[in-house]
C-alpha positions in Angstrom: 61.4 -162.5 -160.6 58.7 -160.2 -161.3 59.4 -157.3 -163.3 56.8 -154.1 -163.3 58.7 -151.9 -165.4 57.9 -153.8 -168.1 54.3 -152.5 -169.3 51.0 -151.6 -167.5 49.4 -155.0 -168.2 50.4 -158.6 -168.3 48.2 -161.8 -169.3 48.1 -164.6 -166.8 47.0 -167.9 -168.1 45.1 -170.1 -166.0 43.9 -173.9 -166.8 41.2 -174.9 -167.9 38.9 -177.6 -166.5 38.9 -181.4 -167.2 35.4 -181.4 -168.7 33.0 -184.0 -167.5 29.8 -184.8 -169.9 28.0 -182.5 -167.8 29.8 -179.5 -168.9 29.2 -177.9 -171.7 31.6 -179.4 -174.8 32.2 -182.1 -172.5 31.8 -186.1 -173.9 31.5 -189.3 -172.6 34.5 -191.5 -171.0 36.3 -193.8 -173.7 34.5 -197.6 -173.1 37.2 -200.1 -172.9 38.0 -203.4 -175.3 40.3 -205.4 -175.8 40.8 -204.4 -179.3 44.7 -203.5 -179.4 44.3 -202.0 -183.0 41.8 -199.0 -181.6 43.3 -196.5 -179.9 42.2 -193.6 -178.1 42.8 -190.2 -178.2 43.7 -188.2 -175.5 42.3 -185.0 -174.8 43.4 -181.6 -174.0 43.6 -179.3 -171.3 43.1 -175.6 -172.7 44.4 -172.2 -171.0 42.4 -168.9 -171.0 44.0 -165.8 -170.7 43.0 -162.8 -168.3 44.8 -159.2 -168.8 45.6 -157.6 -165.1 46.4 -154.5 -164.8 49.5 -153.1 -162.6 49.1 -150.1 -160.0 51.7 -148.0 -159.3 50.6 -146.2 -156.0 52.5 -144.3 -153.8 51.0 -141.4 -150.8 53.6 -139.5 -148.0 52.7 -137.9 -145.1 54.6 -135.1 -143.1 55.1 -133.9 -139.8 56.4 -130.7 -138.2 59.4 -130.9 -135.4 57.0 -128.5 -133.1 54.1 -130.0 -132.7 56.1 -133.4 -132.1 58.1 -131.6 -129.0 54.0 -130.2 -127.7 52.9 -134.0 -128.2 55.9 -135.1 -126.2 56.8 -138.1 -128.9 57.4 -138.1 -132.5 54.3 -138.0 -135.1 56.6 -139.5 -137.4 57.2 -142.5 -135.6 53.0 -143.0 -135.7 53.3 -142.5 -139.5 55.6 -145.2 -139.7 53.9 -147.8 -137.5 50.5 -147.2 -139.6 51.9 -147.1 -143.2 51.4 -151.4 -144.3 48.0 -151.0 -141.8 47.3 -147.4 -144.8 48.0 -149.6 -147.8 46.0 -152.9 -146.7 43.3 -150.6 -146.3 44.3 -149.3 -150.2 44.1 -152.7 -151.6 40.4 -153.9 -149.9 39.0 -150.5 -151.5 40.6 -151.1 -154.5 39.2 -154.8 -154.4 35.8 -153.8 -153.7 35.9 -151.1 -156.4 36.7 -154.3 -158.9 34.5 -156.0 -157.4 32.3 -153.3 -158.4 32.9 -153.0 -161.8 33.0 -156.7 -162.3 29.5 -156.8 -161.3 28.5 -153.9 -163.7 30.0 -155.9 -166.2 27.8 -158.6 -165.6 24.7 -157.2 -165.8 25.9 -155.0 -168.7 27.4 -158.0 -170.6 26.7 -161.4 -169.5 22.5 -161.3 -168.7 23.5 -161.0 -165.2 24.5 -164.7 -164.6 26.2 -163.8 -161.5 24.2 -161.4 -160.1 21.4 -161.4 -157.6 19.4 -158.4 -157.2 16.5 -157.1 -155.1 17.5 -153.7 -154.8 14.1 -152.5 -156.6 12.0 -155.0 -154.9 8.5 -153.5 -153.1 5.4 -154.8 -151.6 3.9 -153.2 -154.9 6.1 -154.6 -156.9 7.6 -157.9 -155.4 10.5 -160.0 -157.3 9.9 -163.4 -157.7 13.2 -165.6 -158.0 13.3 -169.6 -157.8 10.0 -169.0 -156.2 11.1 -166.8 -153.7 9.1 -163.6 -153.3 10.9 -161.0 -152.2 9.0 -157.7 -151.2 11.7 -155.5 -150.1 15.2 -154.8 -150.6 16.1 -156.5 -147.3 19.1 -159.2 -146.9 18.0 -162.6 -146.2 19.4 -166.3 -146.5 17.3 -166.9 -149.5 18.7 -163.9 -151.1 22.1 -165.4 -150.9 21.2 -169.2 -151.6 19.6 -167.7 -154.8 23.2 -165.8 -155.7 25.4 -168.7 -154.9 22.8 -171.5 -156.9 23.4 -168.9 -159.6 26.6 -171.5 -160.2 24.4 -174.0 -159.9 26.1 -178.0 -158.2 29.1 -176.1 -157.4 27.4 -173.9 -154.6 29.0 -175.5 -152.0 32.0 -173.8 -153.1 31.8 -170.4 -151.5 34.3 -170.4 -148.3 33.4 -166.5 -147.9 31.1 -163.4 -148.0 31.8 -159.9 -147.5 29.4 -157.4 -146.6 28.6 -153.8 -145.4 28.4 -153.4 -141.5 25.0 -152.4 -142.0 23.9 -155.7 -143.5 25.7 -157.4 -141.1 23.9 -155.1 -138.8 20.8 -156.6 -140.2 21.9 -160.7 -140.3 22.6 -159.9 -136.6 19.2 -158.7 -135.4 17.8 -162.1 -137.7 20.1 -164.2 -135.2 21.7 -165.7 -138.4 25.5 -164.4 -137.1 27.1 -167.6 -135.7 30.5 -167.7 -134.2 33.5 -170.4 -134.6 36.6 -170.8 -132.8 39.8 -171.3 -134.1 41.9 -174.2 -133.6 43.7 -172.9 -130.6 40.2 -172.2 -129.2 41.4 -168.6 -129.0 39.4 -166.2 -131.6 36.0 -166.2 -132.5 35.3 -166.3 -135.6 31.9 -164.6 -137.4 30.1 -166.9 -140.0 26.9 -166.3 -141.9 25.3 -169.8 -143.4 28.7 -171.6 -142.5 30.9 -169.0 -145.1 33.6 -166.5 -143.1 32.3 -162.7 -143.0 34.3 -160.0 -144.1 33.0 -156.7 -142.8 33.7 -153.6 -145.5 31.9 -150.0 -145.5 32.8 -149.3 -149.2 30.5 -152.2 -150.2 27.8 -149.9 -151.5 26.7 -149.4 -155.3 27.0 -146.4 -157.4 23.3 -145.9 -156.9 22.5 -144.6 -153.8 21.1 -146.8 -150.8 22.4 -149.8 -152.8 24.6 -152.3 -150.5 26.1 -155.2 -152.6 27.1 -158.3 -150.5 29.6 -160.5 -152.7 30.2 -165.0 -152.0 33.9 -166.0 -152.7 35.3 -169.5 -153.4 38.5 -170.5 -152.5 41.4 -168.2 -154.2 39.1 -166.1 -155.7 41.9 -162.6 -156.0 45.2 -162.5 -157.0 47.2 -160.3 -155.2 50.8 -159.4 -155.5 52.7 -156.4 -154.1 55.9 -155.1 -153.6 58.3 -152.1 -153.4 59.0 -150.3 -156.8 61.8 -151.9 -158.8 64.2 -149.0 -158.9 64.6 -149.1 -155.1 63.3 -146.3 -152.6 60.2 -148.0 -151.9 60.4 -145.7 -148.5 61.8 -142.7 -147.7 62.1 -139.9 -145.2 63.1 -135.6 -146.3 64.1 -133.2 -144.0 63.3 -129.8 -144.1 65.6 -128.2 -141.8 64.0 -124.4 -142.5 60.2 -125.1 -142.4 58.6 -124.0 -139.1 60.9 -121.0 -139.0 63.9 -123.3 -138.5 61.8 -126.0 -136.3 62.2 -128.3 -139.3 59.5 -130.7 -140.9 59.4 -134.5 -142.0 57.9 -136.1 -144.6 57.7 -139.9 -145.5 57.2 -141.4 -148.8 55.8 -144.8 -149.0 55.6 -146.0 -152.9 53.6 -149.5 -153.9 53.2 -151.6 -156.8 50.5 -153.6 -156.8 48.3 -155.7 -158.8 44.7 -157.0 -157.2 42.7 -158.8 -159.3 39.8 -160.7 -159.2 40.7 -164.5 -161.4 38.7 -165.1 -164.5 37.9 -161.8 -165.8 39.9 -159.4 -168.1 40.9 -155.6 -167.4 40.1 -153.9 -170.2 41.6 -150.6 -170.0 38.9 -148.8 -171.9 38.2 -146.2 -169.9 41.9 -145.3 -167.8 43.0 -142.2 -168.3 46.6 -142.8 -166.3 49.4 -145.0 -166.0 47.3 -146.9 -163.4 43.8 -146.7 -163.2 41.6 -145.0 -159.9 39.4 -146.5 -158.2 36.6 -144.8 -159.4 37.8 -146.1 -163.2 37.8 -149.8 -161.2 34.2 -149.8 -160.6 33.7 -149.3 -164.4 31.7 -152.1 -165.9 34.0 -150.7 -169.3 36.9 -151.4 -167.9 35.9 -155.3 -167.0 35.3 -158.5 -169.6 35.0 -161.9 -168.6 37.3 -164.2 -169.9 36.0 -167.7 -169.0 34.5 -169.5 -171.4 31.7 -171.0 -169.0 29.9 -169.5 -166.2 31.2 -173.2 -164.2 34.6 -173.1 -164.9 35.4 -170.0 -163.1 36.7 -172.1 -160.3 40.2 -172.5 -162.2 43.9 -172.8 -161.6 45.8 -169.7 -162.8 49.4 -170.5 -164.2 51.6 -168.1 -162.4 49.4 -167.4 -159.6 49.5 -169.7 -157.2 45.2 -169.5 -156.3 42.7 -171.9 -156.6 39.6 -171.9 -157.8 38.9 -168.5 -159.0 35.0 -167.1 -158.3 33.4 -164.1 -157.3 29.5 -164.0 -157.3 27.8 -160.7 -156.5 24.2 -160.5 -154.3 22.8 -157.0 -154.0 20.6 -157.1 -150.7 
Protein backbone atom coordinates (compact mmCIF):
# COMPACT_ATOMS: atom_id res chain seq x y z
CA UNK A 1 0.00 0.00 0.00
CA UNK A 2 1.21 3.27 -0.78
CA UNK A 3 1.08 5.75 1.75
CA UNK A 4 1.35 9.78 0.74
CA UNK A 5 0.89 11.17 4.11
CA UNK A 6 4.06 10.18 4.96
CA UNK A 7 6.45 13.03 3.59
CA UNK A 8 6.76 15.09 0.29
CA UNK A 9 9.47 12.93 -1.16
CA UNK A 10 10.33 9.30 -1.31
CA UNK A 11 13.59 7.59 -2.94
CA UNK A 12 12.92 4.79 -5.44
CA UNK A 13 15.79 2.59 -6.18
CA UNK A 14 16.21 1.20 -9.48
CA UNK A 15 18.93 -1.53 -10.64
CA UNK A 16 21.71 -1.07 -12.08
CA UNK A 17 23.07 -2.63 -15.30
CA UNK A 18 25.02 -5.88 -15.75
CA UNK A 19 28.13 -4.15 -17.07
CA UNK A 20 29.69 -5.54 -20.24
CA UNK A 21 33.49 -4.46 -21.02
CA UNK A 22 32.20 -1.93 -23.10
CA UNK A 23 30.70 0.00 -20.35
CA UNK A 24 32.51 2.08 -18.44
CA UNK A 25 33.92 0.03 -15.10
CA UNK A 26 33.03 -2.88 -16.90
CA UNK A 27 35.80 -6.10 -17.23
CA UNK A 28 36.21 -8.91 -19.15
CA UNK A 29 34.26 -12.41 -18.69
CA UNK A 30 36.05 -14.87 -16.22
CA UNK A 31 38.11 -17.58 -18.88
CA UNK A 32 37.45 -21.01 -17.76
CA UNK A 33 39.92 -23.98 -16.39
CA UNK A 34 39.76 -26.77 -15.03
CA UNK A 35 41.63 -25.67 -12.05
CA UNK A 36 39.11 -26.65 -9.00
CA UNK A 37 41.35 -24.65 -6.54
CA UNK A 38 40.64 -21.06 -8.36
CA UNK A 39 37.54 -19.69 -7.81
CA UNK A 40 35.70 -16.84 -9.11
CA UNK A 41 34.21 -14.10 -7.77
CA UNK A 42 30.94 -13.09 -8.47
CA UNK A 43 29.98 -9.65 -9.14
CA UNK A 44 27.45 -7.23 -8.03
CA UNK A 45 24.45 -5.64 -9.20
CA UNK A 46 24.33 -1.97 -7.58
CA UNK A 47 21.07 0.26 -7.06
CA UNK A 48 20.88 4.12 -7.60
CA UNK A 49 18.54 6.07 -5.87
CA UNK A 50 16.23 8.89 -7.39
CA UNK A 51 14.20 11.35 -4.95
CA UNK A 52 10.41 11.88 -6.57
CA UNK A 53 8.52 14.33 -5.44
CA UNK A 54 4.64 13.89 -4.45
CA UNK A 55 1.88 16.39 -5.71
CA UNK A 56 -1.01 16.99 -3.91
CA UNK A 57 -3.37 18.65 -6.41
CA UNK A 58 -6.87 19.25 -6.12
CA UNK A 59 -9.29 22.11 -8.44
CA UNK A 60 -13.56 22.34 -8.11
CA UNK A 61 -15.71 23.83 -10.30
CA UNK A 62 -19.37 25.21 -9.70
CA UNK A 63 -22.44 25.59 -11.30
CA UNK A 64 -25.65 27.64 -10.64
CA UNK A 65 -29.29 25.77 -10.57
CA UNK A 66 -30.49 28.73 -13.19
CA UNK A 67 -28.53 28.58 -15.79
CA UNK A 68 -28.79 24.60 -15.70
CA UNK A 69 -32.92 24.95 -15.97
CA UNK A 70 -32.05 27.88 -19.32
CA UNK A 71 -29.52 25.04 -20.73
CA UNK A 72 -32.28 22.50 -20.27
CA UNK A 73 -29.74 19.78 -18.59
CA UNK A 74 -27.41 19.98 -15.70
CA UNK A 75 -23.76 21.73 -16.05
CA UNK A 76 -22.86 19.64 -13.27
CA UNK A 77 -23.35 16.50 -14.84
CA UNK A 78 -20.69 17.95 -17.85
CA UNK A 79 -18.30 18.79 -14.88
CA UNK A 80 -18.42 15.30 -13.83
CA UNK A 81 -17.98 13.52 -17.20
CA UNK A 82 -14.81 15.90 -17.95
CA UNK A 83 -13.07 15.72 -14.52
CA UNK A 84 -10.30 12.33 -15.21
CA UNK A 85 -10.28 13.83 -19.09
CA UNK A 86 -9.15 17.72 -16.70
CA UNK A 87 -6.51 15.82 -14.68
CA UNK A 88 -4.91 13.68 -17.63
CA UNK A 89 -4.53 16.86 -19.16
CA UNK A 90 -2.80 18.11 -15.51
CA UNK A 91 -0.37 15.29 -15.52
CA UNK A 92 1.03 15.65 -19.49
CA UNK A 93 1.66 19.48 -18.55
CA UNK A 94 3.09 18.68 -15.54
CA UNK A 95 5.27 16.01 -17.46
CA UNK A 96 6.36 18.27 -20.09
CA UNK A 97 7.19 21.02 -17.45
CA UNK A 98 9.74 18.11 -15.99
CA UNK A 99 10.59 17.42 -19.02
CA UNK A 100 11.51 20.84 -19.16
CA UNK A 101 13.60 21.30 -16.32
CA UNK A 102 15.29 17.99 -16.84
CA UNK A 103 16.64 19.37 -20.01
CA UNK A 104 17.84 22.69 -18.29
CA UNK A 105 19.51 20.55 -16.12
CA UNK A 106 21.42 19.05 -18.65
CA UNK A 107 22.75 21.72 -20.30
CA UNK A 108 23.33 23.48 -16.91
CA UNK A 109 24.96 20.42 -15.41
CA UNK A 110 25.93 17.54 -17.46
CA UNK A 111 27.75 19.45 -20.87
CA UNK A 112 24.53 18.80 -22.45
CA UNK A 113 24.89 15.05 -23.17
CA UNK A 114 21.34 14.65 -23.89
CA UNK A 115 20.57 17.55 -25.62
CA UNK A 116 20.40 18.47 -29.25
CA UNK A 117 20.12 22.03 -30.09
CA UNK A 118 19.73 24.18 -33.24
CA UNK A 119 17.59 26.69 -31.86
CA UNK A 120 20.43 29.51 -32.66
CA UNK A 121 21.29 28.01 -35.88
CA UNK A 122 21.44 30.67 -39.11
CA UNK A 123 22.67 30.76 -42.59
CA UNK A 124 25.32 33.23 -40.96
CA UNK A 125 26.00 31.35 -38.48
CA UNK A 126 25.36 27.53 -39.25
CA UNK A 127 25.84 24.59 -36.58
CA UNK A 128 27.77 21.92 -37.56
CA UNK A 129 27.01 18.52 -35.60
CA UNK A 130 28.35 14.88 -36.69
CA UNK A 131 28.90 16.67 -39.94
CA UNK A 132 25.54 17.87 -40.31
CA UNK A 133 25.15 21.49 -41.17
CA UNK A 134 22.37 22.85 -40.01
CA UNK A 135 21.37 26.54 -41.15
CA UNK A 136 18.25 27.15 -39.49
CA UNK A 137 16.31 26.29 -36.54
CA UNK A 138 14.13 23.96 -38.66
CA UNK A 139 13.13 20.16 -37.56
CA UNK A 140 14.55 17.58 -39.61
CA UNK A 141 15.40 13.73 -39.38
CA UNK A 142 19.04 14.51 -38.95
CA UNK A 143 18.22 16.71 -36.12
CA UNK A 144 16.66 13.83 -34.32
CA UNK A 145 19.19 10.96 -35.47
CA UNK A 146 21.84 13.34 -33.91
CA UNK A 147 19.68 13.54 -30.42
CA UNK A 148 18.94 9.88 -30.17
CA UNK A 149 22.99 8.83 -31.36
CA UNK A 150 23.61 11.26 -28.39
CA UNK A 151 23.22 7.50 -26.41
CA UNK A 152 25.18 6.26 -28.79
CA UNK A 153 24.58 1.77 -29.76
CA UNK A 154 21.46 2.00 -27.78
CA UNK A 155 19.63 4.37 -30.27
CA UNK A 156 17.47 1.90 -31.45
CA UNK A 157 15.86 2.25 -28.10
CA UNK A 158 13.53 5.14 -28.51
CA UNK A 159 9.80 3.59 -28.95
CA UNK A 160 8.47 7.47 -28.91
CA UNK A 161 8.70 11.27 -29.59
CA UNK A 162 6.55 13.93 -28.55
CA UNK A 163 6.27 17.15 -30.25
CA UNK A 164 4.52 20.52 -30.69
CA UNK A 165 1.66 20.52 -33.33
CA UNK A 166 3.51 22.95 -35.11
CA UNK A 167 6.54 20.76 -35.70
CA UNK A 168 4.47 18.08 -36.48
CA UNK A 169 2.96 20.66 -38.77
CA UNK A 170 6.33 20.89 -40.28
CA UNK A 171 7.28 16.78 -40.48
CA UNK A 172 3.96 16.72 -42.39
CA UNK A 173 4.60 19.15 -45.23
CA UNK A 174 8.31 17.09 -45.44
CA UNK A 175 6.04 13.85 -46.07
CA UNK A 176 8.01 12.20 -43.16
CA UNK A 177 4.40 11.48 -41.16
CA UNK A 178 3.70 7.77 -41.82
CA UNK A 179 0.75 6.01 -40.56
CA UNK A 180 0.34 2.32 -38.81
CA UNK A 181 -2.55 0.30 -38.03
CA UNK A 182 -3.30 -1.35 -35.13
CA UNK A 183 -3.74 -4.95 -34.76
CA UNK A 184 -7.38 -4.98 -35.28
CA UNK A 185 -6.71 -2.90 -38.44
CA UNK A 186 -8.90 -0.35 -36.88
CA UNK A 187 -6.83 3.02 -35.77
CA UNK A 188 -4.28 4.66 -37.56
CA UNK A 189 -1.57 5.30 -35.96
CA UNK A 190 1.04 8.46 -36.62
CA UNK A 191 4.83 7.60 -36.64
CA UNK A 192 7.78 9.79 -37.42
CA UNK A 193 11.14 7.56 -38.35
CA UNK A 194 9.26 4.36 -37.03
CA UNK A 195 8.82 6.01 -33.14
CA UNK A 196 4.91 6.73 -32.08
CA UNK A 197 4.09 10.71 -32.08
CA UNK A 198 2.73 12.38 -29.21
CA UNK A 199 1.26 15.62 -30.15
CA UNK A 200 1.54 18.46 -27.02
CA UNK A 201 1.19 22.42 -27.38
CA UNK A 202 3.09 23.06 -24.07
CA UNK A 203 6.25 21.68 -25.66
CA UNK A 204 7.83 25.03 -26.13
CA UNK A 205 11.01 26.50 -24.16
CA UNK A 206 11.17 29.28 -21.76
CA UNK A 207 12.70 31.26 -24.47
CA UNK A 208 10.44 32.36 -26.79
CA UNK A 209 9.96 30.71 -30.35
CA UNK A 210 11.84 27.73 -28.81
CA UNK A 211 9.87 24.31 -29.60
CA UNK A 212 11.66 21.28 -27.77
CA UNK A 213 10.79 17.86 -29.33
CA UNK A 214 11.78 15.01 -26.66
CA UNK A 215 12.63 10.69 -27.88
CA UNK A 216 11.46 8.20 -25.20
CA UNK A 217 12.51 4.53 -24.61
CA UNK A 218 10.37 2.12 -23.27
CA UNK A 219 9.06 3.12 -19.57
CA UNK A 220 10.65 6.16 -19.54
CA UNK A 221 7.92 8.09 -16.55
CA UNK A 222 6.70 6.80 -13.59
CA UNK A 223 3.37 7.61 -12.85
CA UNK A 224 1.27 6.83 -9.98
CA UNK A 225 -2.09 8.50 -8.88
CA UNK A 226 -4.69 8.12 -6.69
CA UNK A 227 -7.44 9.71 -4.36
CA UNK A 228 -6.12 11.40 -1.12
CA UNK A 229 -5.63 8.92 1.67
CA UNK A 230 -8.04 10.42 4.13
CA UNK A 231 -10.94 9.73 1.80
CA UNK A 232 -13.12 12.45 -0.04
CA UNK A 233 -11.20 12.32 -3.12
CA UNK A 234 -14.65 13.81 -4.70
CA UNK A 235 -17.17 15.72 -3.50
CA UNK A 236 -20.26 17.85 -4.29
CA UNK A 237 -21.70 21.26 -1.72
CA UNK A 238 -24.83 22.73 -2.04
CA UNK A 239 -25.65 26.06 -1.70
CA UNK A 240 -29.30 26.16 -1.29
CA UNK A 241 -29.35 30.38 -0.87
CA UNK A 242 -26.95 31.44 -3.69
CA UNK A 243 -28.85 32.75 -6.85
CA UNK A 244 -31.34 34.32 -4.57
CA UNK A 245 -32.59 30.93 -3.47
CA UNK A 246 -31.95 29.14 -7.03
CA UNK A 247 -29.12 27.30 -5.31
CA UNK A 248 -25.47 26.53 -6.71
CA UNK A 249 -23.13 23.37 -6.94
CA UNK A 250 -19.77 22.99 -6.57
CA UNK A 251 -17.58 19.82 -7.12
CA UNK A 252 -14.28 19.13 -5.59
CA UNK A 253 -12.06 16.75 -7.25
CA UNK A 254 -8.64 16.21 -5.06
CA UNK A 255 -5.35 14.17 -6.66
CA UNK A 256 -2.25 12.80 -5.44
CA UNK A 257 0.10 12.26 -7.88
CA UNK A 258 3.60 11.68 -8.52
CA UNK A 259 5.00 11.90 -12.35
CA UNK A 260 8.40 11.48 -12.76
CA UNK A 261 10.68 11.10 -15.34
CA UNK A 262 13.29 7.60 -14.17
CA UNK A 263 16.89 8.28 -13.59
CA UNK A 264 16.99 11.76 -12.43
CA UNK A 265 16.61 13.24 -8.85
CA UNK A 266 13.97 16.10 -7.67
CA UNK A 267 15.79 18.29 -5.87
CA UNK A 268 13.59 20.52 -4.17
CA UNK A 269 15.74 23.54 -4.24
CA UNK A 270 13.67 25.87 -5.46
CA UNK A 271 9.68 24.76 -4.10
CA UNK A 272 8.24 27.10 -2.23
CA UNK A 273 5.00 24.74 -1.26
CA UNK A 274 3.97 21.51 -0.15
CA UNK A 275 4.08 20.41 -3.86
CA UNK A 276 5.86 22.13 -6.38
CA UNK A 277 4.07 24.23 -9.58
CA UNK A 278 4.69 23.71 -12.75
CA UNK A 279 6.52 26.61 -13.34
CA UNK A 280 9.03 25.37 -10.27
CA UNK A 281 9.05 21.81 -12.58
CA UNK A 282 10.69 23.35 -15.43
CA UNK A 283 13.56 24.53 -13.05
CA UNK A 284 16.85 23.16 -14.13
CA UNK A 285 17.40 23.78 -9.87
CA UNK A 286 15.06 21.61 -8.98
CA UNK A 287 16.46 18.59 -11.34
CA UNK A 288 19.94 16.24 -10.75
CA UNK A 289 20.71 13.30 -12.46
CA UNK A 290 21.21 10.36 -10.66
CA UNK A 291 22.70 7.72 -12.99
CA UNK A 292 25.96 7.17 -12.87
CA UNK A 293 26.44 6.81 -16.78
CA UNK A 294 24.85 8.54 -19.55
CA UNK A 295 24.07 4.44 -21.00
CA UNK A 296 22.64 3.06 -18.14
CA UNK A 297 19.69 5.24 -18.05
CA UNK A 298 17.71 2.47 -19.57
CA UNK A 299 17.28 0.80 -16.00
CA UNK A 300 14.77 -1.15 -14.00
CA UNK A 301 13.37 0.80 -11.01
CA UNK A 302 12.57 -1.33 -7.83
CA UNK A 303 9.11 -0.41 -6.88
CA UNK A 304 8.07 0.91 -10.12
CA UNK A 305 7.20 -1.46 -12.31
CA UNK A 306 8.88 0.52 -15.83
CA UNK A 307 11.58 -0.46 -17.96
CA UNK A 308 14.20 1.02 -19.22
CA UNK A 309 14.08 4.57 -18.04
CA UNK A 310 15.27 7.38 -20.85
CA UNK A 311 14.35 10.74 -21.87
CA UNK A 312 16.51 12.51 -24.53
CA UNK A 313 15.65 16.09 -25.41
CA UNK A 314 16.07 17.63 -29.36
CA UNK A 315 15.28 21.38 -29.56
CA UNK A 316 14.16 21.76 -33.39
Amino acid sequence: MFLWRQSTSLNVPFWGDLLSPADPGGADPNLSNDNPAQLSTPNKITTQDQVVRKSYLNNSWGAMSFAGELAGSNPLDRIAERVLAYWDRVHEYRLVQSLIGILLSNVANNGSDMVVDISTATAANPITLNGTQYAAPSFTRNAVIDAASTIGDRMDDFRAIAMHSAIYREASKNNEIEFIRDSDNNIMFATYAGMAIIKDDSLVMPTAGVYVSVIFGPGAVGFLTGEPATGFGTEVWRYPDQGNGGGASVLYSRRNSIVHPLGFSFTSNNVAAASPTSAELALAANWKRTAFQRKPLRQRPVRVVHEDAQVRGSLP
